[in-house]
VOGU-3710 file (C-alpha; in Angstrom, 3 decimals, decimal comma):
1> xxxxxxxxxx> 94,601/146,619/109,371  97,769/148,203/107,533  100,888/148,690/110,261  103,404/150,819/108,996  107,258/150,066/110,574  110,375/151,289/111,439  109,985/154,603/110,444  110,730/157,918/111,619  107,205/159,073/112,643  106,734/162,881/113,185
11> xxxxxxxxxx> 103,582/162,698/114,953  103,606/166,853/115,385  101,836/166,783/118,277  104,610/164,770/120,344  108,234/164,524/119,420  109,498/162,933/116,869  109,598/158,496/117,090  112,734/157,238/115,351  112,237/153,479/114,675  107,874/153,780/115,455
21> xxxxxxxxxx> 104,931/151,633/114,343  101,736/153,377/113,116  98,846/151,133/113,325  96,087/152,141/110,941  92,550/150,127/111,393  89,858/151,193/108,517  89,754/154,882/108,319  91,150/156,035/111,558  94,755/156,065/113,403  94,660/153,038/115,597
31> xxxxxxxxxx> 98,189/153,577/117,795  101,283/155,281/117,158  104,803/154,865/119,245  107,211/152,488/119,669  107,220/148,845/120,815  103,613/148,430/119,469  102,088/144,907/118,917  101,511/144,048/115,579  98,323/142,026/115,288  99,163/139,134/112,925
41> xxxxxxxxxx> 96,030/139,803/110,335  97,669/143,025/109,735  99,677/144,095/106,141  102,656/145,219/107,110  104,584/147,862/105,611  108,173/148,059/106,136  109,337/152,032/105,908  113,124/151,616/106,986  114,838/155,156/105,943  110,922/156,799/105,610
51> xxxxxxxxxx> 109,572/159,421/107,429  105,561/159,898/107,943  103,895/162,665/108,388  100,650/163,746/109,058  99,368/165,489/105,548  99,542/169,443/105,001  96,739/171,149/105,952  96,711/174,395/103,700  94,431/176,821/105,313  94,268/179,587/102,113
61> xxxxxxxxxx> 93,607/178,537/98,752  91,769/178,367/95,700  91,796/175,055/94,770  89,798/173,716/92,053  87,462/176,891/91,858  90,969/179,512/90,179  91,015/178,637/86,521  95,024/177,653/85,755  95,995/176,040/82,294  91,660/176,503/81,298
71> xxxxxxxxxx> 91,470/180,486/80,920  89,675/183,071/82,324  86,588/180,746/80,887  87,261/178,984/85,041  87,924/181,552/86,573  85,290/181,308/89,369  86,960/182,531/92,225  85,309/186,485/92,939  81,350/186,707/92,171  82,182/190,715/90,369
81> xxxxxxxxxx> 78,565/191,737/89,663  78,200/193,773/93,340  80,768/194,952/95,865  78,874/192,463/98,877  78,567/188,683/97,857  77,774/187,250/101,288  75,551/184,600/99,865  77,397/183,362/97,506  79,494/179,671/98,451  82,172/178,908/97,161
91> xxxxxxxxxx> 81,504/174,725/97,222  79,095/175,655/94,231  82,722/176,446/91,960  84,695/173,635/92,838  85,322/170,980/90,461  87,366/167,815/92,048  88,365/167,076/88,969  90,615/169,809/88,326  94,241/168,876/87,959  95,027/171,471/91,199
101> xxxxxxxxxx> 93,985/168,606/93,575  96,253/165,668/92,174  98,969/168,418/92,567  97,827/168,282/96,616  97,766/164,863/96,610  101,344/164,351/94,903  102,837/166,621/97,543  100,982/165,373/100,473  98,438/167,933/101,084  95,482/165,859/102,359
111> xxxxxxxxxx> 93,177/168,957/103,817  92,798/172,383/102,651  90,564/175,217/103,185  89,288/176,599/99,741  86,836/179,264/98,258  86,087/183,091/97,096  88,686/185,229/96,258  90,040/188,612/97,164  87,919/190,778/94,744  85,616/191,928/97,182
121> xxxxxxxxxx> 84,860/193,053/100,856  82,711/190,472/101,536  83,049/187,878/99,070  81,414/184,703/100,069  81,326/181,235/101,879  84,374/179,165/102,308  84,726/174,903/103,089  87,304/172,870/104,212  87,498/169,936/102,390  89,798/166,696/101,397
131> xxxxxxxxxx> 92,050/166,707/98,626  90,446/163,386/97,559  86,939/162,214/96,002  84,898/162,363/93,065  81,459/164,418/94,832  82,585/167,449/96,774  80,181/166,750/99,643  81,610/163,830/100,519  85,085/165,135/100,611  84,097/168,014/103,105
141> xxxxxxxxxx> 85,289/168,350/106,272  83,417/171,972/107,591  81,254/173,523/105,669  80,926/176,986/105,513  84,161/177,315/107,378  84,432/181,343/107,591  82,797/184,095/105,456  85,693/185,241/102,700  86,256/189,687/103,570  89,193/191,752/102,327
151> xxxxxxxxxx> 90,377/194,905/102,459  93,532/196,626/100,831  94,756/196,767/97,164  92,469/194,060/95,175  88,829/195,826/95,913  89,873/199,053/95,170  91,660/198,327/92,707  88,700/196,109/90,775  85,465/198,077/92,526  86,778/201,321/92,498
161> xxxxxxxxxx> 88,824/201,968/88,869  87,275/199,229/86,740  84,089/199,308/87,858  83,256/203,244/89,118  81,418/202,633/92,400  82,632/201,668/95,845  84,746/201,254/97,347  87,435/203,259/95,816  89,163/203,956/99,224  90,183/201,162/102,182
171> xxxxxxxxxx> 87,550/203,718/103,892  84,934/202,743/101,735  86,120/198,598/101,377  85,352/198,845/105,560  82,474/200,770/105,843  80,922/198,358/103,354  82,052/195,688/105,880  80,778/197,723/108,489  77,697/198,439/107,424  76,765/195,113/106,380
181> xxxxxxxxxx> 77,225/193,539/110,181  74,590/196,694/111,485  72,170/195,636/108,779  72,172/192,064/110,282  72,128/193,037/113,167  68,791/194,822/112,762  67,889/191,966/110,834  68,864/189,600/113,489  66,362/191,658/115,671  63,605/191,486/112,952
191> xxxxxxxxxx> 63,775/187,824/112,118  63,658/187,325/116,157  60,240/189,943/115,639  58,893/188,428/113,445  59,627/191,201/111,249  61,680/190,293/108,386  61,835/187,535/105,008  64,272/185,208/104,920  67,065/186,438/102,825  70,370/184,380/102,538
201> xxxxxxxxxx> 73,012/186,954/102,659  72,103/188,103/105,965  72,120/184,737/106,926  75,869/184,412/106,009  76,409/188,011/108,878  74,632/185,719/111,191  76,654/183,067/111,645  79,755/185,289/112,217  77,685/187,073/114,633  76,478/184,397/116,361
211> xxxxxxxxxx> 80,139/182,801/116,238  79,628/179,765/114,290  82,422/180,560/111,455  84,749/183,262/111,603  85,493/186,268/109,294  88,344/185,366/107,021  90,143/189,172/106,133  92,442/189,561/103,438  94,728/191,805/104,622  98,445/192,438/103,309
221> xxxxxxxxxx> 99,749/195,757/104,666  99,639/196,670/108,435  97,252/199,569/108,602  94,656/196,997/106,928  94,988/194,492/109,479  94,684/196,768/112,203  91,550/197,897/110,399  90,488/194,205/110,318  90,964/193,893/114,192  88,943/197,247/114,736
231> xxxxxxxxxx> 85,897/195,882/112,790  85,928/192,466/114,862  86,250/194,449/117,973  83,590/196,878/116,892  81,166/193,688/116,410  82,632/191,271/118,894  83,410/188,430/116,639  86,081/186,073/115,236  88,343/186,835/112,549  91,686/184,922/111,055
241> xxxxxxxxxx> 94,277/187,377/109,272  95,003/186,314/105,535  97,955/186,888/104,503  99,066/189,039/107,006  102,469/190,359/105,254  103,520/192,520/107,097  102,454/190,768/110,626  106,012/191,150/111,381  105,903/194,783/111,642  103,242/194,883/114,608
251> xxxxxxxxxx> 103,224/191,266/116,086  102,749/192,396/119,776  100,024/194,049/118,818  98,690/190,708/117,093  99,453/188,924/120,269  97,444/190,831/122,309  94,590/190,818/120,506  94,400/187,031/120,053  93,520/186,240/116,439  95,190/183,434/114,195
261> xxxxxxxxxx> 97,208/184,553/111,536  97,327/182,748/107,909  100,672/183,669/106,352  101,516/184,169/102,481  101,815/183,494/100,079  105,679/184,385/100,656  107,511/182,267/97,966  105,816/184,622/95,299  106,733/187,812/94,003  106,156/191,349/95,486
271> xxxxxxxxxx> 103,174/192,186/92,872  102,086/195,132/94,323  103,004/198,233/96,942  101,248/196,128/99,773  103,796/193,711/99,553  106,553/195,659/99,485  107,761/194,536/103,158  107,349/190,723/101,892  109,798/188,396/103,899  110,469/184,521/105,153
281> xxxxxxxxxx> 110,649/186,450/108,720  107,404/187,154/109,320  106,429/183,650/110,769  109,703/183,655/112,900  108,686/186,929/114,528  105,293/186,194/115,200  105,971/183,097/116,246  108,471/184,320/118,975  105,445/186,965/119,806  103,123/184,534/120,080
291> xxxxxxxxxx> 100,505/184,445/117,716  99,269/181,481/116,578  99,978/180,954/112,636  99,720/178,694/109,279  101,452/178,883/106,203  99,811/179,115/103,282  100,341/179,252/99,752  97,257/180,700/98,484  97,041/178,491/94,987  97,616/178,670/92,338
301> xxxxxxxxxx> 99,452/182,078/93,842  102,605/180,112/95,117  101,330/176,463/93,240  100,645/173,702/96,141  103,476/171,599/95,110  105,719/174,157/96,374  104,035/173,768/99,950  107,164/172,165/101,630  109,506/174,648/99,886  107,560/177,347/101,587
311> xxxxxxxxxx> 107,995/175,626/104,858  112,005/175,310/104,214  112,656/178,759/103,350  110,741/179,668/106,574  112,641/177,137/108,702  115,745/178,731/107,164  114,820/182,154/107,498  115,115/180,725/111,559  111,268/179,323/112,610  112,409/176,155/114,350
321> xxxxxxxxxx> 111,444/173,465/112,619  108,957/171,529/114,653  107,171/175,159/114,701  107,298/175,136/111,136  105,506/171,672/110,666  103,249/172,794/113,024  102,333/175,939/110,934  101,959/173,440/107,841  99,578/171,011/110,284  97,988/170,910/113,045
331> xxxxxxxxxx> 98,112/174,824/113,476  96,215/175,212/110,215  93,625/172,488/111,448  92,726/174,451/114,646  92,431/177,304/112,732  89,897/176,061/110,544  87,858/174,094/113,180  88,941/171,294/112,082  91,756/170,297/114,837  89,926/166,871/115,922
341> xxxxxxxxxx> 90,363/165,501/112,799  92,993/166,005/111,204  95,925/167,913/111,702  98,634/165,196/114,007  99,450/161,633/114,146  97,021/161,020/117,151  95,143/157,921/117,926  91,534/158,518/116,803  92,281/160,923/114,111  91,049/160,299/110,665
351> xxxxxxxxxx> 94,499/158,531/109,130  95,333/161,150/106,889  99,438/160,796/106,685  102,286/161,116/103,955  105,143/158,616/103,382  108,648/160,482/102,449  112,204/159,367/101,308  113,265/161,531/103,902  112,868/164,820/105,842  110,134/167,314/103,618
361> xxxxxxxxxx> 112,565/169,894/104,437  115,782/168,463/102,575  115,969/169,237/98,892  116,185/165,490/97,654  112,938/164,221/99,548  109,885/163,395/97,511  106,235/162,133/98,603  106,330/158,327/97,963  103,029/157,864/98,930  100,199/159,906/100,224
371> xxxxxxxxxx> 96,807/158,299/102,126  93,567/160,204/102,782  91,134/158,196/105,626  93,174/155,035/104,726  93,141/154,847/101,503  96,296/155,346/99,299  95,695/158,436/97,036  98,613/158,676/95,421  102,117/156,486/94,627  105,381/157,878/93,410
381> xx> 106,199/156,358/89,754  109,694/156,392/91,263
//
């Protein structure tokens, strides 16, 4: 048993513990709070001046499947040969080698939600996953976690002008999308018949269908989230928004109709006319409308070890800052369905936690040491 002392614990689900014990026993969170016995047999860590956290949870990125310092020679992220990839999975590109998951580690992102890219309307199957392990299937947490869609700038932009055929139009991008969900529908019907072959990327407009994973819509601009929330309504399913720039610009809308918002990647550039209205408000705003959120950095986009920045400039920009940690936490883990797990300091919860010199927040505070289902993963040099 490790037991880790006199610390400032910020458990996220509970407030903060100035002076706490966190008792870890094997993989799992054994207590947390203050006045806790320590058994004897237990290696104690002293963490006077530390804070612990639980570890990001970065619900949008393309970790270990985006090709960085390699070329476009890894660039595995968007399956280009047809408009409508549904079968494709995006645990089939991920290498845990790559250098993009030591960057996690080293800034105390312990969970993350990675996969297809933006390229097409329906581009594939996405997993969450730990940021730690040699065999991707043993790092995963929920797999598929949501079926990858987007609409907006990036499919017409590679469908339409590079490669001639739809969609050329955000009409065509959603009737594709459209389409697609009647098809398995009728298929649905079929297989139940008796009707119809297997075939795999129906399978993947099943599960939405039938619930099991959401729809995961790339969606910048405010027309195209709307659009997103008129498809899910058309088909009665679940969606998260990606991105969601300019969420700020209709967030009672968003609140009434209910679905999670995943927001950025907002330390980065405005790189094209859809994010135009970019800004560190957009959390605040929907946060005080109440729509449920994570930040996000969409890597390599806004690189991971930035994560914490992200979450400064958005407490700054006036998202108190328990909110904030909850956007970078256990928000992002209920999102992804994976909320029992990780996510909070709770008893029972996989022990997934970072060690800091201080508040992430402040400009001096580093990761001294980051642990994935107790095991340290990473030690500063420092």
């Amino acid at each position: 048993m490790l037991a880790l002392v006199n610390a400032t614990i910020i458990p996220v689900d509970q407030k903060p513990i100035v002076g706490g014990a966190m008792l870890i026993r094997q993989s799992q969170i054994a207590a947390v709070g203050q006045n806790i016995a320590v058994p004897s047999e237990a290696t104690i860590l002293d963490l006077q001046g530390c804070f612990i956290l639980p570890g990001w949870v970065d619900a949008h990125t393309h970790v270990g499947n985006w090709g960085e310092a390699e070329g476009r020679s890894a660039y595995d992220g968007n399956e280009g040969a047809a408009a409508l990839t549904p079968q494709v999975r995006g645990i089939d590109a991920i290498n845990p080698a790559h250098h993009s998951f030591a960057d996690a580690r080293a800034i105390g992102t312990t969970t993350l939600q990675t996969g297809p890219g933006s390229g097409n309307p329906i581009g594939g199957e996405q997993v969450v996953m730990k940021t730690a392990g040699k065999i991707i299937d043993s790092m995963v947490l929920r797999a598929p976690s949501g079926l990858k869609s987007a609409l907006g700038e990036n499919v017409k932009g590679f469908h339409g002008r590079v490669m001639n055929r739809m969609p050329a139009t955000r009409m065509g991008a959603a009737a594709l999308i459209r389409e697609s969900f009647y098809k398995a529908r009728d298929y649905m019907r079929r297989r139940a018949e008796g009707k119809a072959e297997f075939d795999l990327g129906m399978e993947s407009y099943v599960k939405v269908l039938n619930g099991e994973i959401p729809l995961r819509v790339h969606a910048h601009r405010a027309d195209d989230i709307v659009t997103a929330c008129r498809i899910a309504q058309e088909f009665g399913i679940q969606i998260s928004l990606e991105h969601c720039t300019e969420g700020h610009l209709i967030a009672n809308y968003l609140a009434e109709q209910g679905f999670p918002a995943c927001v950025g990647p907002t330390l980065g550039h405005r790189s094209k006319l859809e994010t135009a209205n970019l800004t560190f408000d957009t959390p605040r705003i929907l946060h005080e409308a109440g729509v449920k959120f994570a930040l996000i950095t969409d890597h390599p986009f806004v690189p991971i070890p930035f994560y914490n920045v992200v979450g400064a400039l958005v407490a700054r920009a006036g998202l108190p800052t328990d909110a904030t940690l909850r956007a970078m936490t256990l928000s992002p883990a209920e999102i992804l369905g994976v909320d029992k797990r990780v996510g909070s300091l709770t008893e029972g919860k996989d022990a997934d936690f970072v060690i800091w010199s201080d508040h992430p927040f402040k400009a001096k505070a580093k990761v001294l040491q980051t642990f994935i289902n107790g095991q340290r993963v990473y030690r500063s040099d420092m």
